[in-house]
KOLNU-285227 format. One line per field, with one value per residue (C-alpha): x, y, z; residue number from 1. Coordinates in Angstrom, 2 decimals. Each point is the difference from the previous one (the first is absolute). Layout:
N
u = [X, ...]
v = [Y, ...]
w = [Z, ...]
pos = [NUM, ...]
END
This chain:
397
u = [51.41, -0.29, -1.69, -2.66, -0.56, -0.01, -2.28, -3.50, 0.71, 1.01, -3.32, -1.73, 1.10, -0.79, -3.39, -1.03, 1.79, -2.46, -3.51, 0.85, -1.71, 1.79, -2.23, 1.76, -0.89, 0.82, -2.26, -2.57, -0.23, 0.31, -2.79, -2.42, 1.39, -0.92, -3.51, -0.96, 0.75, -2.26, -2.74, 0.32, -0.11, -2.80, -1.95, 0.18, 0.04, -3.06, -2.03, -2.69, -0.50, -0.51, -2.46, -2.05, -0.33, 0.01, -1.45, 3.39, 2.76, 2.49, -1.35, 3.34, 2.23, -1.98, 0.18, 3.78, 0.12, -1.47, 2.35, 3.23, -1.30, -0.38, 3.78, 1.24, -1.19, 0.86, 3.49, 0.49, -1.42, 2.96, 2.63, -0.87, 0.89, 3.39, 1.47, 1.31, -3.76, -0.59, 2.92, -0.95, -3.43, 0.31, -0.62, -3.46, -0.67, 1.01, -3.00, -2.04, 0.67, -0.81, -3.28, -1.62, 1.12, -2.03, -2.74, -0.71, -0.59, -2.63, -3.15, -2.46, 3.51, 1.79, -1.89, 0.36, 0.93, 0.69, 0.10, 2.93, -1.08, 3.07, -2.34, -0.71, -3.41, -0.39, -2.38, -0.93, 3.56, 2.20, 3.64, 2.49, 0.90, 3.65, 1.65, -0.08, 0.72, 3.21, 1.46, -0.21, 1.94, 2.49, 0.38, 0.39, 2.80, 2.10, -0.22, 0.94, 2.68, 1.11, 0.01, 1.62, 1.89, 3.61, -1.91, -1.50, 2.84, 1.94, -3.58, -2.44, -2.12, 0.21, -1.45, -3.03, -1.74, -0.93, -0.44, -2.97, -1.65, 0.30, -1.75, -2.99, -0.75, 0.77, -2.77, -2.52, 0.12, 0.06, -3.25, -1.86, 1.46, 2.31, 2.91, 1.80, 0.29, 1.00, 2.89, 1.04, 0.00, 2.01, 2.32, 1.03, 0.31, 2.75, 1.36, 0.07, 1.52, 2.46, 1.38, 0.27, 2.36, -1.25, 1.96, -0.45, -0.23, -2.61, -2.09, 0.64, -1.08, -3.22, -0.73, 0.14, -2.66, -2.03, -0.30, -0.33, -2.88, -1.63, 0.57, -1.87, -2.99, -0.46, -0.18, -2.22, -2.38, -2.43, -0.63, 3.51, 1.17, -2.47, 1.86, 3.44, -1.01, -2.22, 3.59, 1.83, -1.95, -3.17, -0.61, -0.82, -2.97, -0.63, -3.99, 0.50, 3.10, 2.30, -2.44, 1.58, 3.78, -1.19, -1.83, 2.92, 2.51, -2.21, -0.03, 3.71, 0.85, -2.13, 1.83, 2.96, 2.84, -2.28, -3.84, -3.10, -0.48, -1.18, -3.50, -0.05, 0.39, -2.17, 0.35, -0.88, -3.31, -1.58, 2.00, 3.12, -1.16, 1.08, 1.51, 0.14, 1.05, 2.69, 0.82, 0.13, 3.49, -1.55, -2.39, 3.34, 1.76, -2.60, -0.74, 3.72, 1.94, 3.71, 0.64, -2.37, 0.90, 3.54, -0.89, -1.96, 2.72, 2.26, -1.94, -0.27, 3.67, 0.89, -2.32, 1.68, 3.75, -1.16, -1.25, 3.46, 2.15, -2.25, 1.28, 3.59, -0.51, -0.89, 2.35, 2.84, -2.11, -0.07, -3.49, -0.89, -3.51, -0.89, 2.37, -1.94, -3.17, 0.63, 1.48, -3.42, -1.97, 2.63, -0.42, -4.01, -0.68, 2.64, -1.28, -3.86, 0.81, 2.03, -2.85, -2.69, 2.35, 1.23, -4.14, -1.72, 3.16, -0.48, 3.24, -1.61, -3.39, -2.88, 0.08, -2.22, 2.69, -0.58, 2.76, 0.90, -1.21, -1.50, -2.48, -3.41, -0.60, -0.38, 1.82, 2.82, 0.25, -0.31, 2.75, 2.11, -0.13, 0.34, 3.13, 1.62, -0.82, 2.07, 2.94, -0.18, 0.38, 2.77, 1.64, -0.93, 1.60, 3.17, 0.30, 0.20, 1.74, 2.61, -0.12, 2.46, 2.47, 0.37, -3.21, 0.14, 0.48, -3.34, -1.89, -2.33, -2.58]
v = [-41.36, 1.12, 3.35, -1.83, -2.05, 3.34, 2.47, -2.27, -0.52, 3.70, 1.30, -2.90, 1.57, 3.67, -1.32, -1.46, 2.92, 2.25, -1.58, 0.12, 2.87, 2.06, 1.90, 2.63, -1.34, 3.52, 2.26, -2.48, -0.29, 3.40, 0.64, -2.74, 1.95, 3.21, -1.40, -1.85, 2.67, 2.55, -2.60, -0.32, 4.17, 0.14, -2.04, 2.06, 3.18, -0.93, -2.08, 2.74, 2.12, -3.38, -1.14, 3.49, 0.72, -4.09, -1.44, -2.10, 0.40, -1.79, 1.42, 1.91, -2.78, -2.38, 2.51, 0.37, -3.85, -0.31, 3.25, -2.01, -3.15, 1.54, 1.54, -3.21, -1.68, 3.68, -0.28, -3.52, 0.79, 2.51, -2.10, -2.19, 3.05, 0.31, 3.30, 0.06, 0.44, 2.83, 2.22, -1.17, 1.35, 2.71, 3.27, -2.16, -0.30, 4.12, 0.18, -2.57, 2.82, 3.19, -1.53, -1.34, 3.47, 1.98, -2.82, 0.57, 3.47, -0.29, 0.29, -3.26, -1.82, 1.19, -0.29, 3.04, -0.82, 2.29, 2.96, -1.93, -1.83, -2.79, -3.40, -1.82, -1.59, -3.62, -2.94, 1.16, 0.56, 3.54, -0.16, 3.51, -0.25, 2.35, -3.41, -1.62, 2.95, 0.60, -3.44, 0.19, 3.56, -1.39, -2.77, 2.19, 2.11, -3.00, -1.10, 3.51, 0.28, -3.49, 0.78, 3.91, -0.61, 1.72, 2.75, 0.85, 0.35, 2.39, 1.50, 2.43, -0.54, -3.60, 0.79, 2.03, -2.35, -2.16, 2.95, 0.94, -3.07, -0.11, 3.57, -0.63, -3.19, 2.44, 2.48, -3.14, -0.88, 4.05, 0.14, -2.81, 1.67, -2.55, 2.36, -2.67, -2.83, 2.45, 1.12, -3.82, -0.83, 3.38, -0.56, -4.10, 0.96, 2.52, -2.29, -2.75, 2.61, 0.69, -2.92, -1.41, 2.80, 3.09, 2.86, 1.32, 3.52, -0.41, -2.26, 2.38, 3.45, -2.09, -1.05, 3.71, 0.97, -2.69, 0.45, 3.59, -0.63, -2.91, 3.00, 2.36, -2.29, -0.46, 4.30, 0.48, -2.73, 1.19, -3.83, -0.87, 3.29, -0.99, -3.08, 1.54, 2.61, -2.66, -2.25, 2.93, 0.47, -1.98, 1.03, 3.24, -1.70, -3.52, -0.16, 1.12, -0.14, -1.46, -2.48, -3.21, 0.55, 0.87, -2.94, -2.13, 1.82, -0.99, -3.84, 0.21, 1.42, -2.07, -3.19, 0.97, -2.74, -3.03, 1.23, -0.30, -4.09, -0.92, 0.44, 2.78, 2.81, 3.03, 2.73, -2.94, 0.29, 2.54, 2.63, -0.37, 0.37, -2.69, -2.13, -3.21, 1.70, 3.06, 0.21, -3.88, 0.83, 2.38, -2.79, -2.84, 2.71, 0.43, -3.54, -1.35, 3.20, 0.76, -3.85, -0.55, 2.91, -0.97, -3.55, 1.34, 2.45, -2.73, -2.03, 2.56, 0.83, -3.55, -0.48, 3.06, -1.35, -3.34, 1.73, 2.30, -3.28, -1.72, 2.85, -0.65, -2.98, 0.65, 2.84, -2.49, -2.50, 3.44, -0.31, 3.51, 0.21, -2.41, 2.06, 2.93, -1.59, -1.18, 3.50, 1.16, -2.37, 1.06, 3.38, 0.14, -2.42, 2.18, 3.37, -0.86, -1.49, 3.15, 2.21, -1.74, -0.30, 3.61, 1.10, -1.82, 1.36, 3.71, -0.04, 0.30, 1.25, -1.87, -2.26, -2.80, -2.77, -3.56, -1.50, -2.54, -3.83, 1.61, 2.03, -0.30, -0.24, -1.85, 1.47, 0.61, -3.36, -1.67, 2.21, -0.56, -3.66, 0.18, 1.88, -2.09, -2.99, 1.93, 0.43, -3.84, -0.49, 1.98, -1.75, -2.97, 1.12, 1.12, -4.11, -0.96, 2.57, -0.56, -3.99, -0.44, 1.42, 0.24, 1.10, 3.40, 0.36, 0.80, -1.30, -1.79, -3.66]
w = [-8.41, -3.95, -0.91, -1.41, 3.47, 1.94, -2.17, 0.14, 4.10, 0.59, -1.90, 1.68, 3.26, -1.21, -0.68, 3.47, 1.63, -2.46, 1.16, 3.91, 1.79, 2.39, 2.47, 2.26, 3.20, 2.06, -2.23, 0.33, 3.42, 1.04, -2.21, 1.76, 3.47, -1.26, -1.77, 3.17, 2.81, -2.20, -0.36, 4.20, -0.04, -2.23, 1.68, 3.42, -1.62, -1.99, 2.25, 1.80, -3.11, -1.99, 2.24, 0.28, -3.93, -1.69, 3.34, -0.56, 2.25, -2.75, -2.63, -1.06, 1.16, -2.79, -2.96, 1.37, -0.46, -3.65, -1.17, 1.36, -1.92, -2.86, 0.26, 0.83, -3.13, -2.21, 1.63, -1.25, -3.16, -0.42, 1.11, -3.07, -2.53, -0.80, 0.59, -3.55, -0.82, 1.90, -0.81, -3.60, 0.24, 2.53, -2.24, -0.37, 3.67, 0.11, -2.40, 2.02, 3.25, -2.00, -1.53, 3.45, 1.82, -2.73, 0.06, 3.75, -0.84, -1.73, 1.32, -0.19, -0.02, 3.30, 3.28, 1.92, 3.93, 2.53, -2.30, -2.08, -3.84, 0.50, -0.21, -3.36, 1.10, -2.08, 0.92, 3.43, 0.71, 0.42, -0.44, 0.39, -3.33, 1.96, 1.48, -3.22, -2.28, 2.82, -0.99, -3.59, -0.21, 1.94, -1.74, -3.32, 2.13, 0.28, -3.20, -1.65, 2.69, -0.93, -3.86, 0.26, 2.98, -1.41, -1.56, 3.79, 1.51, -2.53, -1.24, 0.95, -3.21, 1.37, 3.36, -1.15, -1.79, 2.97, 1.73, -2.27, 0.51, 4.07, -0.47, -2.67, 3.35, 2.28, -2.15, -0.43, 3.83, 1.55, -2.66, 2.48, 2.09, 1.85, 1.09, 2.45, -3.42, -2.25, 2.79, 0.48, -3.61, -1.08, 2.94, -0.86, -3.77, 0.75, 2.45, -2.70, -2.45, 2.29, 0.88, -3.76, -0.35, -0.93, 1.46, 3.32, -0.84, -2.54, 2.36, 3.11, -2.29, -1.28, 3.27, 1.46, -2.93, 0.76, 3.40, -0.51, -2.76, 2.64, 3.08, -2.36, -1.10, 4.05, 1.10, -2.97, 0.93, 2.72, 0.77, 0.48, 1.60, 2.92, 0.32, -0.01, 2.82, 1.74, 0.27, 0.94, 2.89, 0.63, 3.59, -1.48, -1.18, 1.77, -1.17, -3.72, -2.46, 3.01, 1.44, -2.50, 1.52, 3.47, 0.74, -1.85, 2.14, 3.23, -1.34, -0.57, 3.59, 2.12, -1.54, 1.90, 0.36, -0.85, -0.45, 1.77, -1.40, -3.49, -0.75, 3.35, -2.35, 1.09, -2.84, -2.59, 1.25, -2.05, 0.96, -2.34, -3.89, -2.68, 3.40, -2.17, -3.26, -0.01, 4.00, 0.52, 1.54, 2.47, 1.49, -0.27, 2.10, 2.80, 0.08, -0.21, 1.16, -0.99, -0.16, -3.05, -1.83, -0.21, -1.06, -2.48, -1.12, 0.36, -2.71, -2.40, 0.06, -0.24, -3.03, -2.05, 0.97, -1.66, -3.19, -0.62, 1.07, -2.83, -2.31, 1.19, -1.29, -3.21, -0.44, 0.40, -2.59, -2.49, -0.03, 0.08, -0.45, 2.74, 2.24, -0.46, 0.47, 3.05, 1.11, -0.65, 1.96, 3.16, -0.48, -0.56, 3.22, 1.73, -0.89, 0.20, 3.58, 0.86, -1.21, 1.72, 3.53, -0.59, -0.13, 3.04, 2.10, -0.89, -1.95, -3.47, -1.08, -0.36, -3.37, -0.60, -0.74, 1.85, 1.69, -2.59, 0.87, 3.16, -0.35, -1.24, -3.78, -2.39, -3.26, 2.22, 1.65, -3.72, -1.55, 2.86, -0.16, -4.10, 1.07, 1.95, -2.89, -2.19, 2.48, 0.65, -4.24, 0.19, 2.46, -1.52, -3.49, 1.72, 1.50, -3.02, -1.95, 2.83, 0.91, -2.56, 2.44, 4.09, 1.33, 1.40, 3.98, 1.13, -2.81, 2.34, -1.01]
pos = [1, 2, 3, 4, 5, 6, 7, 8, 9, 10, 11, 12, 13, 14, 15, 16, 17, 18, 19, 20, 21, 22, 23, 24, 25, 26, 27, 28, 29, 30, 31, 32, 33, 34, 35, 36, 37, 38, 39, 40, 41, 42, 43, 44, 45, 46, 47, 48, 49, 50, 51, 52, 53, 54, 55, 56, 57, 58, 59, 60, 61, 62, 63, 64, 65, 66, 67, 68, 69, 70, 71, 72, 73, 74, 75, 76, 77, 78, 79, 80, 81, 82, 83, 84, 85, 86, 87, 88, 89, 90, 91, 92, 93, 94, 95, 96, 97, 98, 99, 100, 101, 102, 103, 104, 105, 106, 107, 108, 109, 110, 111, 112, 113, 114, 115, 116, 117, 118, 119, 120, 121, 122, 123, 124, 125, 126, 127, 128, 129, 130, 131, 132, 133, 134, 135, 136, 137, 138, 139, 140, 141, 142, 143, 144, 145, 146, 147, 148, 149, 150, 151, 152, 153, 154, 155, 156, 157, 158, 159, 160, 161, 162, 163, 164, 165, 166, 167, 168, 169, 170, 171, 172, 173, 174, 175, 176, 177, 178, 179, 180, 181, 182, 183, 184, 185, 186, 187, 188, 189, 190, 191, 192, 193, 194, 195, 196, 197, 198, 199, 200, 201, 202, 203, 204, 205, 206, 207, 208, 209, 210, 211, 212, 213, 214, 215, 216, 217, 218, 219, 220, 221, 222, 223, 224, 225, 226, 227, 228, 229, 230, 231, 232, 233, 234, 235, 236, 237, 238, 239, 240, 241, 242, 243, 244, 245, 246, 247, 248, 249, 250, 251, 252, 253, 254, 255, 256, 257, 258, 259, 260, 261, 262, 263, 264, 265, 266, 267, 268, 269, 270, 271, 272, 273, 274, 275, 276, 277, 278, 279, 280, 281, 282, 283, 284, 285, 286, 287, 288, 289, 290, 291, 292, 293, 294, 295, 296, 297, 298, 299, 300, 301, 302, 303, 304, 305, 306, 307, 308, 309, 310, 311, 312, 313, 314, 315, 316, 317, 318, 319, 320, 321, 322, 323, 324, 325, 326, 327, 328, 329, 330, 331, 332, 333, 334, 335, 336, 337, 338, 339, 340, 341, 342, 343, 344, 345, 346, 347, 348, 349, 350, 351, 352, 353, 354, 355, 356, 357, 358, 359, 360, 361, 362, 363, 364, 365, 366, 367, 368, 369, 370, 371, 372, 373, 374, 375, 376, 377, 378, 379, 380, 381, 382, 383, 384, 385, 386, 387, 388, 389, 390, 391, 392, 393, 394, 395, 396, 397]
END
């Protein structure tokens, strides 16, 4: 066949190839699991306390419904940007973060919940201006890592620049205060610094003065300090600054191997504080036992393999920025889980970080979902940056 011949059908090819949609299958679907079994949780953890304060025993479960509509449709909204776009405009989204941290600040502006200013309140709605503002400094992390990549990993200079940024967020969200975001976001941008190269003794030394800075902003804080001694033992005081972890420890230990039965949950019943919120996992142990937690484990790990084999994938495509991005995404799910796990066992101190798809709330629920949109554009982008050649063992629908 002549050159001529060849070129129109090859680009005619190129172009069909270009317009087909591939959707990650895996990701997907462990998402729904994930989505669905907190919905389930919810729901039981939720039900008497709903009914006693709204007169509506679903009244959580519904708002939980609407937020993970409204994620769905964000999260396809994102898969139709092109990651291009973002890394293009992602010192603008940094500036998008900064301005809606300071904005909740200010009073009239941020609504003040809890003794914490971290809602915008618009149009009869309140949104924790954190999740988004989490995202969006992220995103800026991968795209400088993605632009400066050889200077991070033979510079210091390199490294410190980022580093300024994740602590002016870390500054804005301690200021709310919201100690457990600012802890999650600080620890996923190093992470992401990390693996695009910079060197391991510059991320290791910054990593000892942050935690030492993050250890010294917790003794010096009378709130937090009750927190630390209340984890480190909360028998000592089971009515007052221990009485959170105590009755999440009870909930935990009377699930045994496989629980009491779902919706037979005793500590859920008043006695256990945020039961549908922060220590969801406490009331899916006691109701499922051992059995449930390591499904739910199970999930989550499987969930943060899929998003580092996704940046495999585009490592071997060279497509740097979307690698990084989705090394984020694994190691924010993975570290927020951890941290919220870690806390209703007694094995961290109290933070109030939801279990991510899980637990109640809304901003959290939406960002998550938005999230996982962006991981399925990226998969998506490496399909067809890659379709060209064999598909890539795993690569999934």
């Amino acid at each position: 066949m002549s050159e001529s011949l060849r070129t129109p059908m090859s680009f005619a090819r190129t172009s069909v190839r270009s317009r087909s949609v591939h959707i990650d299958s895996v990701t997907l679907a462990l998402t729904l699991a994930i989505l669905l079994f907190g919905l389930v949780m919810v729901t039981s953890a939720s039900v008497a306390i709903a009914g006693r304060d709204t007169g509506n025993p679903f009244y959580f479960l519904e708002h939980q419904l609407v937020a993970a509509v409204i994620g769905a449709a964000g999260a396809v909204a994102v898969f139709c940007v092109r990651c291009e776009q973002l890394q293009r405009y992602s010192s603008w989204l940094l500036l998008a973060a900064i301005g809606m941290l300071l904005l909740v600040l200010v009073p009239g502006l941020g609504e003040r919940v809890n003794g914490g200013r971290r809602w915008l309140h618009f149009a009869g709605l309140s949104f924790q201006v954190s999740e988004l503002a989490r995202v969006l400094v992220l995103i800026y992390i991968a795209g400088y890592a993605a632009r400066r990549g050889e200077e991070l990993r033979h510079s210091l200079t390199a490294l410190l620049k980022p580093l300024g940024v994740l602590a002016l967020l870390a500054a804005l969200l301690l200021a709310e205060p919201d100690f457990g975001a600012a802890a999650v976001l600080f620890a996923a941008g190093f992470g992401m610094l990390f693996l695009a190269g910079a060197r391991l003794r510059y991320v290791l030394g910054m990593t000892v003065l942050a935690a030492g800075v993050f250890g010294l902003l917790a003794v010096t804080s009378a709130y937090r300090l009750r927190r630390i001694t209340g984890f480190m033992d909360p028998w000592a005081s089971p009515y007052g600054s221990g009485f959170q972890l105590t009755q999440s420890l009870i909930a935990i230990g009377r699930g045994s191997w496989f629980g009491v039965g779902f919706g037979n949950s005793v500590q859920k019943l008043f006695y256990l504080p945020e039961a549908y919120t922060d220590f969801l996992f406490a009331v899916l142990a006691e109701e499922l036992g051992l059995a449930g937690v390591l499904v739910t484990i199970g999930l989550f790990v499987a969930l943060i393999w899929r998003a580092f084999h996704i940046a495999r994938l585009a490592g071997r495509a060279q497509m740097t920025f979307h690698r990084l991005l989705a090394c984020g995404f694994g190691l924010w799910i993975g570290m927020q889980a951890f941290i919220n796990i870690g806390v209703n066992m007694g094995v961290l101190p109290t933070k109030g970080l939801p279990l991510p798809l899980m637990s109640y709330g809304r901003s959290s629920l939406i960002m998550t979902l938005i999230w996982v949109g962006l991981i399925l554009r990226i998969y998506h982008e490496i399909m067809i940056e890659t379709r060209g050649a064999a598909v890539p063992r795993g690569g999934g629908a």
